[in-house]
Backbone as a ProteinNet text record, in pm:
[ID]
protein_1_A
[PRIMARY]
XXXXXXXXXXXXXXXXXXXXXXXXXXXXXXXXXXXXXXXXXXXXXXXXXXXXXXXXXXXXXXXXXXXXXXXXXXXXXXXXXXXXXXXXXXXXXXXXXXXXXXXXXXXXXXXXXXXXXXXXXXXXXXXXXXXXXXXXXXXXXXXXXXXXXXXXXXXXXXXXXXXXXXXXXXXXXXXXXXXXXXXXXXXXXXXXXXXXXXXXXXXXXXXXXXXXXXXXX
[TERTIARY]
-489.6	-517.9	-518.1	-610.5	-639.5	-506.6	-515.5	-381.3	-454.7	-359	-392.6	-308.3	-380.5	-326.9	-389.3	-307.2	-310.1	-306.5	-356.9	-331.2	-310	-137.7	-160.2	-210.7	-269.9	-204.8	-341.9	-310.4	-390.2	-486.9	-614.6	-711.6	-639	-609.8	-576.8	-475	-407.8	-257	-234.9	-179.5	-189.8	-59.1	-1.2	85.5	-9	-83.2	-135.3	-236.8	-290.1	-410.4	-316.3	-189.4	-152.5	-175	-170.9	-128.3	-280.8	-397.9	-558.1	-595.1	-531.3	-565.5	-499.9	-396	-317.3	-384.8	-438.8	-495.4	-632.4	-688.7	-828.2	-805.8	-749.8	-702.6	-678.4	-636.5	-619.8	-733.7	-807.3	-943.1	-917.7	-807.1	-740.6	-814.9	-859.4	-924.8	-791.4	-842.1	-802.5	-831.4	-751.7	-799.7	-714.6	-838.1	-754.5	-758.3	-619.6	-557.8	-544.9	-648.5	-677.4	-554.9	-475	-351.4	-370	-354.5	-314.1	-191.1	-153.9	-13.8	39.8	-12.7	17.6	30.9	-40	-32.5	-28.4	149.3	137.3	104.8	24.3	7.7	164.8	146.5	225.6	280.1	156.6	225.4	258.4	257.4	297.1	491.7	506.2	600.3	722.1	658.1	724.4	705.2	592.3	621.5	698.7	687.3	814.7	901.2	1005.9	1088.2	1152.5	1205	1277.2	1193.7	1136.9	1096.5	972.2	883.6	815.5	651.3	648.3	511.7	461	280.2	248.2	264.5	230	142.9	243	174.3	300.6	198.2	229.5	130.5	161.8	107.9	134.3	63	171.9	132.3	152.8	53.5	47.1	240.1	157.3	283.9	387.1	382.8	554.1	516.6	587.5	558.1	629.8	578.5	630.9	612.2	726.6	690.5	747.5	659.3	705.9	617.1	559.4	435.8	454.7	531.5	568	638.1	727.9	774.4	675.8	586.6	452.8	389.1	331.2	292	332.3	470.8	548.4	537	505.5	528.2	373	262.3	159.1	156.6	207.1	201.5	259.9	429.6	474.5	367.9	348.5	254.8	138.9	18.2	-104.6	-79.2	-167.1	-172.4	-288	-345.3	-455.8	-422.3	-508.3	-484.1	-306.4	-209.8	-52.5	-24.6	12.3	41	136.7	248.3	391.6	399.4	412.3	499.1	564.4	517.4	630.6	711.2	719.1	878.3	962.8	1114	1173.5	1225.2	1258.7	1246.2	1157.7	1031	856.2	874.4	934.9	929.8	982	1148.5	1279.1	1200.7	1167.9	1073.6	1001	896.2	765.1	837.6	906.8	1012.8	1100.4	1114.2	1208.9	1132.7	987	911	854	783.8	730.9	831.4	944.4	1075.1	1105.8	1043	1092.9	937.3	817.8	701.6	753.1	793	871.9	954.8	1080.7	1194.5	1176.6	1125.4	1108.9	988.5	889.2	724.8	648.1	658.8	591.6	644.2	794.4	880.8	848	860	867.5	730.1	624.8	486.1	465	508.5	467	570.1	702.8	770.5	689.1	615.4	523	441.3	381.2	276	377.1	462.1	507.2	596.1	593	614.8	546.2	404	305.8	292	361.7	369.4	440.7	556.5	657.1	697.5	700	691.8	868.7	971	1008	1039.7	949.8	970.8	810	716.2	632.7	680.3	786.7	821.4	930.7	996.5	1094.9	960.5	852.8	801.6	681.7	663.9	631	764.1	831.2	976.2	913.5	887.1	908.4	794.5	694.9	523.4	546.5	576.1	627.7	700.9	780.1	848.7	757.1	643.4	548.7	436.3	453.3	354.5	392.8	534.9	636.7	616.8	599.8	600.8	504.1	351.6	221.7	176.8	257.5	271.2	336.4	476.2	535.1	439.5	395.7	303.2	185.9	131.7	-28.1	-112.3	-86.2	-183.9	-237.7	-372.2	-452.8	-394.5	-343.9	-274.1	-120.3	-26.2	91.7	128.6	35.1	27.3	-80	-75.1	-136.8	-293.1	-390.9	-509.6	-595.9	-480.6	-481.4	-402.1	-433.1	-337.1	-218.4	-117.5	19.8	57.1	185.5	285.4	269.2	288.3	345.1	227.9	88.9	-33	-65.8	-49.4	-49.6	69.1	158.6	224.3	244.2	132.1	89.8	-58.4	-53.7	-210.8	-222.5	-65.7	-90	-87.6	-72.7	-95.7	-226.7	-275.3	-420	-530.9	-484.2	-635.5	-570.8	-485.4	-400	-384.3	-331.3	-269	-394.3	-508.2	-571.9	-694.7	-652	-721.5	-598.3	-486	-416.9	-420.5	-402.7	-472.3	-572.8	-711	-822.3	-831.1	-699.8	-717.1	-615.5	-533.3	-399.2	-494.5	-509.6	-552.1	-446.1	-359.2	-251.3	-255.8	-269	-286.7	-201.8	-157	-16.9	-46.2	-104.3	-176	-286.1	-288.7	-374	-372.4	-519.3	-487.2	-429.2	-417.3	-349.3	-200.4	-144.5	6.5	9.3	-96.2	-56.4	-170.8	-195.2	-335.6	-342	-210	-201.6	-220.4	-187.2	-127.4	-311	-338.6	-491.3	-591.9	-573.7	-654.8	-666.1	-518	-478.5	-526.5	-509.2	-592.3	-712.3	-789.2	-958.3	-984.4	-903.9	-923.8	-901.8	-767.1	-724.3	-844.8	-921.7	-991.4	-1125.5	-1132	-1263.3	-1291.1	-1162.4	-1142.1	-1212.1	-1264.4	-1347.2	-1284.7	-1140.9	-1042.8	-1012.8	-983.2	-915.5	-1011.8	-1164.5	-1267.1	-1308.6	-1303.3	-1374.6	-1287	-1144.7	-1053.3	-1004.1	-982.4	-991	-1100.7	-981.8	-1083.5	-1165.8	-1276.5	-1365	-1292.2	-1319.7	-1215.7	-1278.7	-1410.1	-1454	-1312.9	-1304.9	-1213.8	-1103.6	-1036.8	-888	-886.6	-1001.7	-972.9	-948.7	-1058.5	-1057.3	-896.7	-892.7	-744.4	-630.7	-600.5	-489.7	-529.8	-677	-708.3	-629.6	-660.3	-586.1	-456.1	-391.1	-253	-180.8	-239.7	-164.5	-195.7	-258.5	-291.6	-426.8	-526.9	-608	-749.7	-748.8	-872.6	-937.2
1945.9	1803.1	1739.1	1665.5	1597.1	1467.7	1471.2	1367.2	1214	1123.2	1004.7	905.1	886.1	827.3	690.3	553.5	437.4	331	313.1	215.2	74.7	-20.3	-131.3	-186.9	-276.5	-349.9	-508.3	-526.2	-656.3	-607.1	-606.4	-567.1	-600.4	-711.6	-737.7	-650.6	-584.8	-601.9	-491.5	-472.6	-299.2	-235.8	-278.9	-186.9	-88.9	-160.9	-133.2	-62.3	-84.8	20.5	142.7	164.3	320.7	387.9	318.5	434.7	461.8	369.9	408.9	480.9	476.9	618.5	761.5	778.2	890	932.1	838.7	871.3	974.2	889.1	923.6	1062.9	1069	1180.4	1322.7	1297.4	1413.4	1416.6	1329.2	1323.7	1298.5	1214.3	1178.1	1073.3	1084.8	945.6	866.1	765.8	726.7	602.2	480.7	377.8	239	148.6	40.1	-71.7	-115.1	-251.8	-366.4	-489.7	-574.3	-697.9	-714.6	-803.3	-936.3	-1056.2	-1173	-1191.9	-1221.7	-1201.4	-1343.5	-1456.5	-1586.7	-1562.1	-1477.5	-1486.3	-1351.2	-1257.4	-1123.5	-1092.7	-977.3	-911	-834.3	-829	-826.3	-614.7	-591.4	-406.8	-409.3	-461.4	-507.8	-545.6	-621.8	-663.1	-544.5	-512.6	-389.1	-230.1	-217.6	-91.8	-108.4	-227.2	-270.5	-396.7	-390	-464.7	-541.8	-429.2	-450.2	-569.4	-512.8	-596.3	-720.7	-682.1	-706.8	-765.2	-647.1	-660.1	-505.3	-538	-408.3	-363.3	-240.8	-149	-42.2	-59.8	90.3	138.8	251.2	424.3	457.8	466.3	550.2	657.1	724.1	892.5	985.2	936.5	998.6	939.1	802.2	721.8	654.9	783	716.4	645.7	513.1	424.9	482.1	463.4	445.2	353.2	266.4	146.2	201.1	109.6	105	183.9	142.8	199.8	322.9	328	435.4	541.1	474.4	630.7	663.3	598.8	660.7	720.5	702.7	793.1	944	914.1	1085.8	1150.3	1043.1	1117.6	1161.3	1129.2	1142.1	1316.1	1321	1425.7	1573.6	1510.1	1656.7	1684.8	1578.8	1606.8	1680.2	1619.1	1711.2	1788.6	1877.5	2011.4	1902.6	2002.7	1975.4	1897.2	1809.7	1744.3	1694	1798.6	1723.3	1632.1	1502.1	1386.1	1360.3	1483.3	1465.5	1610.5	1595.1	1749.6	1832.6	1997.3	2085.5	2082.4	2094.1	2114	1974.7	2039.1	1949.5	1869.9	1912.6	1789.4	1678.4	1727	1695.8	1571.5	1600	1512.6	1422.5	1465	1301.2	1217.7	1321.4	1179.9	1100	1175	1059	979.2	1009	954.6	789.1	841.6	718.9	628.2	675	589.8	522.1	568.7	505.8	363.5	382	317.3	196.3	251.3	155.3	6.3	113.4	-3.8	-85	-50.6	-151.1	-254.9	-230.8	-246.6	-354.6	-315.9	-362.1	-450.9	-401.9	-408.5	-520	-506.6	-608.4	-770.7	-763.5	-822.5	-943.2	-849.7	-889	-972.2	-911.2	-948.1	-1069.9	-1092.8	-1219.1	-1305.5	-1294.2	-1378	-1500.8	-1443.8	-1496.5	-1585.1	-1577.2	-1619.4	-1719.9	-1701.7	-1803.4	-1913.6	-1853.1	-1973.8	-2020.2	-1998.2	-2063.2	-2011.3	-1857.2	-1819.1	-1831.1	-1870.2	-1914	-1777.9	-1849.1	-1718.9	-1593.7	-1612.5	-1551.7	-1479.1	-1560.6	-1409.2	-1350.9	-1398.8	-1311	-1163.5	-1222.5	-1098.5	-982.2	-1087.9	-994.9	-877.4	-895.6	-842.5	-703.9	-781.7	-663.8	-570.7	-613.4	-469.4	-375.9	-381.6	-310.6	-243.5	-331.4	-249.1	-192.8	-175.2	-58.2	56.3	20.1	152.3	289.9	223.5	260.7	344.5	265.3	292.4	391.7	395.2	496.8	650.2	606.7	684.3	824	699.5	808.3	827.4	785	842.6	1014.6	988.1	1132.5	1204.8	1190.7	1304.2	1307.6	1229.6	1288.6	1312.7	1247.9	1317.6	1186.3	1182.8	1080.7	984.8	1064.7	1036.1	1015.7	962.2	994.7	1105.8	1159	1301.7	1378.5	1404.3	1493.5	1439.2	1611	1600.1	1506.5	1464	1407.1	1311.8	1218.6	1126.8	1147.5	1086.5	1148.8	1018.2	1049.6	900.9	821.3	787	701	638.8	722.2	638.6	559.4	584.7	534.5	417.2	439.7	334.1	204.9	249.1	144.7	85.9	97	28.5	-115.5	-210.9	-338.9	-353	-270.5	-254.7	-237	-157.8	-125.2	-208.8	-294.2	-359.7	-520.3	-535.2	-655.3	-746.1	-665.7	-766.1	-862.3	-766.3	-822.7	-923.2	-913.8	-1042.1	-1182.5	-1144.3	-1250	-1312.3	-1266.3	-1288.1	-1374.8	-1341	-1394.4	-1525.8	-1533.5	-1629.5	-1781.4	-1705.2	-1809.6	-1837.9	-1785.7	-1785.7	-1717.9	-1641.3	-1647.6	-1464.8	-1436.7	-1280.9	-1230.7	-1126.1	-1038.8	-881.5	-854	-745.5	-665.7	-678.1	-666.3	-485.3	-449.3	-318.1	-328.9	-430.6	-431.5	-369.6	-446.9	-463.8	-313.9	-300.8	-181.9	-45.2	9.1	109.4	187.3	271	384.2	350.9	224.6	138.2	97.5	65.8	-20.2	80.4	192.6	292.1	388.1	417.5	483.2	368.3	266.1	105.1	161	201.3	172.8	288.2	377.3	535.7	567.7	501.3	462	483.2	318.9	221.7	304.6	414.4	452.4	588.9	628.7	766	722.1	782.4	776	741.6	831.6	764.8	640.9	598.7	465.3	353.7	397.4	285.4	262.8	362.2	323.8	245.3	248	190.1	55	15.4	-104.5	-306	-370.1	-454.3	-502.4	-639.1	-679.2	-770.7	-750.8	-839.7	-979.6	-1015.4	-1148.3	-1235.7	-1161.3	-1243.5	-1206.1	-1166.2	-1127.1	-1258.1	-1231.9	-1402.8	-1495.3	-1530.4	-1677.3	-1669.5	-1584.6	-1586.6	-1645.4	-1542.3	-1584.4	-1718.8	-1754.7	-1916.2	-1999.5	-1981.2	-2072.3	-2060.1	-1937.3	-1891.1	-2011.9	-1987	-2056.1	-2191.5	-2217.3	-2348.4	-2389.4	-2309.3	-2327.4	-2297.1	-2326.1	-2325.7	-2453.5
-2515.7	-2527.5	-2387.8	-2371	-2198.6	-2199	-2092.7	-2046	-2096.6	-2166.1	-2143.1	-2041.2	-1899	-1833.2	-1793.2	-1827.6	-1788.9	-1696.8	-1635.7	-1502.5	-1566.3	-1543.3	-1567.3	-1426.8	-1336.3	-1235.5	-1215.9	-1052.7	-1061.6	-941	-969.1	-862.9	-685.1	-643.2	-502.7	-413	-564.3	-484.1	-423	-283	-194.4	-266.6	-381.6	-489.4	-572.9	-639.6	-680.5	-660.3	-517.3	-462.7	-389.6	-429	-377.5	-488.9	-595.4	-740.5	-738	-696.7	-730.3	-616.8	-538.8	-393.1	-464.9	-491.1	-573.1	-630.4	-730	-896.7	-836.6	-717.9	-680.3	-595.6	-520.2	-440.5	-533.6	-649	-750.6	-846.9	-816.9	-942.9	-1062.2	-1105.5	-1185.3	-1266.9	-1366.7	-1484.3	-1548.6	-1541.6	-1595.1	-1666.9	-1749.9	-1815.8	-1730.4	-1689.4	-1643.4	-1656.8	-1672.7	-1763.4	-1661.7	-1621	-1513.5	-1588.1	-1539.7	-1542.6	-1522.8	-1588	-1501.4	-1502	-1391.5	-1356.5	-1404.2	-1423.3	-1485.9	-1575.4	-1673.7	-1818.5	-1863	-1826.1	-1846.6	-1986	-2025.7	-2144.9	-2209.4	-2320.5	-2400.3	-2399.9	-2342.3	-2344.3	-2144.7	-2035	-1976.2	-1964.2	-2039	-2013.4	-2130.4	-2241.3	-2293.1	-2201	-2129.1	-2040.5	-1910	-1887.8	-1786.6	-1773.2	-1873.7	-1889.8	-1767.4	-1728.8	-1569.7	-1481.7	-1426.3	-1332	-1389.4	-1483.3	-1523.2	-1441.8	-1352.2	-1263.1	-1229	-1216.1	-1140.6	-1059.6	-1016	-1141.2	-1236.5	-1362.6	-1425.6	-1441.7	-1476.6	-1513	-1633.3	-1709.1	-1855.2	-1862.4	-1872	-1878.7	-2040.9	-2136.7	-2238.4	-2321.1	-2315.7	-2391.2	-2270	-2185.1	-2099.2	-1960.8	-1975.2	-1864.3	-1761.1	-1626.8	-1506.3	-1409.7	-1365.8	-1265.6	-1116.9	-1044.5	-885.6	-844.3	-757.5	-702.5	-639.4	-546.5	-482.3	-570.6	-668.9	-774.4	-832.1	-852.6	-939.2	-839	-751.9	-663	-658.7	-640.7	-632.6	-769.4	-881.6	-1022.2	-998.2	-939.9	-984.6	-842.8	-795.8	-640.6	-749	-816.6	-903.8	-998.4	-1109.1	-1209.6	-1207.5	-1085.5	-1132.4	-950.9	-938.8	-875.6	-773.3	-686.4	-619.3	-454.7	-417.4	-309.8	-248.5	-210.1	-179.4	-123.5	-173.4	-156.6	-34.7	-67.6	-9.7	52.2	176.7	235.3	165.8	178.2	85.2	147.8	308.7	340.1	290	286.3	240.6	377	498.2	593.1	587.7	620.6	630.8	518.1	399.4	269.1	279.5	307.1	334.8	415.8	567.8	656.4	573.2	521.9	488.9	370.9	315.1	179.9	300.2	394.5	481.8	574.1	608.5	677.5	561.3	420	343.5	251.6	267.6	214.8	346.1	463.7	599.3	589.5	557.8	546.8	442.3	310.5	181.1	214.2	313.1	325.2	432	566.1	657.7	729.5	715.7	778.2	713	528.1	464.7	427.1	453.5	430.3	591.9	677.1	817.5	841.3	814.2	785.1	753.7	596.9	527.2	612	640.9	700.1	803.3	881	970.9	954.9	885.2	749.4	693.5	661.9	541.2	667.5	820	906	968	940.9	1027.5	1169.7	1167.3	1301.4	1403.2	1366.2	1437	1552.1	1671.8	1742.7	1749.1	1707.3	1711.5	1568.3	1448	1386	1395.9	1492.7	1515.2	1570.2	1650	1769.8	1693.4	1607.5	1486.5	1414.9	1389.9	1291.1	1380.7	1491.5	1608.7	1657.5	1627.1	1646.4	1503.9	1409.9	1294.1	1267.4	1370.2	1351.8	1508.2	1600.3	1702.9	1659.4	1590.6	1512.8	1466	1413.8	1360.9	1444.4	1531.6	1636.3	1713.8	1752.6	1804	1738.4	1600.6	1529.6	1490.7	1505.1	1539.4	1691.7	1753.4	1930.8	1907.5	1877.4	1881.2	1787.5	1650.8	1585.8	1653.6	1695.7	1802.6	1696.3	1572.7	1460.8	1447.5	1396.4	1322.2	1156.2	1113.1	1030	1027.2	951.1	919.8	887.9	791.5	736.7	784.4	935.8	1001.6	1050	969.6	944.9	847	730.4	603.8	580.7	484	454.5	318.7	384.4	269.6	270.1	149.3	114.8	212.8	360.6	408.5	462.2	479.7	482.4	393.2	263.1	130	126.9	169.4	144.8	235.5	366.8	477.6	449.6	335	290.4	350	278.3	314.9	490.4	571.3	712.8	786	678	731.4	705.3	622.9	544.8	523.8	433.5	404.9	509.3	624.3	771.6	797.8	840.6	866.3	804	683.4	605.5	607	608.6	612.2	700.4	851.8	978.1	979.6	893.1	959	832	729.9	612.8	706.6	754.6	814.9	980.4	1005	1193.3	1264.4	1219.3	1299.2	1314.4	1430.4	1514.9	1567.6	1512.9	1592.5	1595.5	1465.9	1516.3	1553.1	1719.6	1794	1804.4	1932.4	1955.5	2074.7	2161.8	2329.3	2289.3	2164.3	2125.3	2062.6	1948.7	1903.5	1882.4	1982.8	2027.8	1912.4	1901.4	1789.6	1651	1584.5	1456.8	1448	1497.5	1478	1490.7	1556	1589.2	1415.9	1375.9	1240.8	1151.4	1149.7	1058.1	981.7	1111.5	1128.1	1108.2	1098.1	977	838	857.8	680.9	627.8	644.5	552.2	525.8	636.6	622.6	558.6	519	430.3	281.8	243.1	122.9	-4.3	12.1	-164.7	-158.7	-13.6	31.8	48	64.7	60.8	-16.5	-130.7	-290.4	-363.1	-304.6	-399.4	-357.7	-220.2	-196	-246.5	-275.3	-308.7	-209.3	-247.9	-140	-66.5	52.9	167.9	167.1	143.3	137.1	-14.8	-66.3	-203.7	-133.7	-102.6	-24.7	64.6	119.8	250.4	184.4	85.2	-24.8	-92.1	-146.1	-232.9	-123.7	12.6	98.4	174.3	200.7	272.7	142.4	24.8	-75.7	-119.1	-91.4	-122	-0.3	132.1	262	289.4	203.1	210.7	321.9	357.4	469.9	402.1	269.1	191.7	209.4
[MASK]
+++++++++++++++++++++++++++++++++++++++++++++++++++++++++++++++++++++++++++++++++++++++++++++++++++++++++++++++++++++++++++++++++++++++++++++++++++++++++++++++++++++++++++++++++++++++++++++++++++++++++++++++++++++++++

């Protein structure tokens, strides 16, 4: 019997576009459930009680939320393209940089944004995207994950594509390539990998949405 697997989430959101890079990366079908997040649906809020937002995954009945655990559920589950490093060092890393973009990077990000640019948490939020940058200096690789992209490329989506619509929705510029060569250089590869360009939304509606989210519509 073929898998029935579900995508709940909301077209914009870079949560939601890791589980549709995953899904795509494994050639994975699936069925998908377009959300308004104003007016959640009713199997929505029963497949994820908890938190009650996208994206969950239903995998032949059983929900899974959080973008990033679904990710890894979707890397054990099907075979093919490896998401995540076999070694188990190789893994914790990309497991602690992908947990540091969550934790640290996106958090730091919107901060900026939600001050109009205020310059010192501009400079707070360029500590956390150097880290980064530090980061694909020592690997010398094009990717996070080498030759290929793994978890922690996937989980720098809203870095690669996101920043810079918010950027060009607010006016407000921090990440440059002067500031960050390696970070903008890996950006402008992401976006242009084929799982990651089919699955991204259109950046003309990303601008409109964040010019009206920030008030500069």
């Amino acid at each position: 019997m073929a898998d029935e697997v579900k995508l709940y989430g909301a077209g914009g959101s870079p949560f939601v576009c890791r589980v549709k890079i995953a899904l795509k990366m494994k050639e994975i079908k699936y069925e998908n459930f377009e959300e308004d997040m104003s007016n959640k649906s009713a199997d929505l809020l029963k497949y994820n009680p908890v938190h009650k937002k996208v994206p969950v995954l239903v995998h032949n009945g059983s929900p899974i939320a959080e973008s990033l655990v679904i990710v890894e559920y979707i890397d054990d589950v099907w075979k093919g393209v490896p998401i995540l490093p076999q070694n188990p060092y190789e893994k914790a890393r990309a497991r602690f940089w992908a947990k540091f973009v969550d934790d640290k990077c996106m958090p730091a990000a919107f901060k900026v944004f939600g001050s109009n640019g205020d310059e010192q948490v501009i400079v707070e939020a360029c500590e956390q995207l150097q880290m980064l940058e530090n980061e694909l200096k020592v690997k010398g690789t094009k990717f996070f994950g080498g030759d290929n992209i793994n978890l922690v490329d996937i989980a720098a989506d809203f870095i690669a594509y996101w920043l810079g619509i918010i950027e060009e929705a607010t006016e407000i510029k921090f990440f440059t390539k002067d500031k960050f060569p390696k970070l903008t250089e890996w950006a402008d590869e992401f976006v242009k990998c084929e799982v990651v360009k089919e699955t991204l939304p259109p950046r003309g509606n990303m601008v409109a949405f964040f010019k009206k989210r920030f008030g500069k519509a």
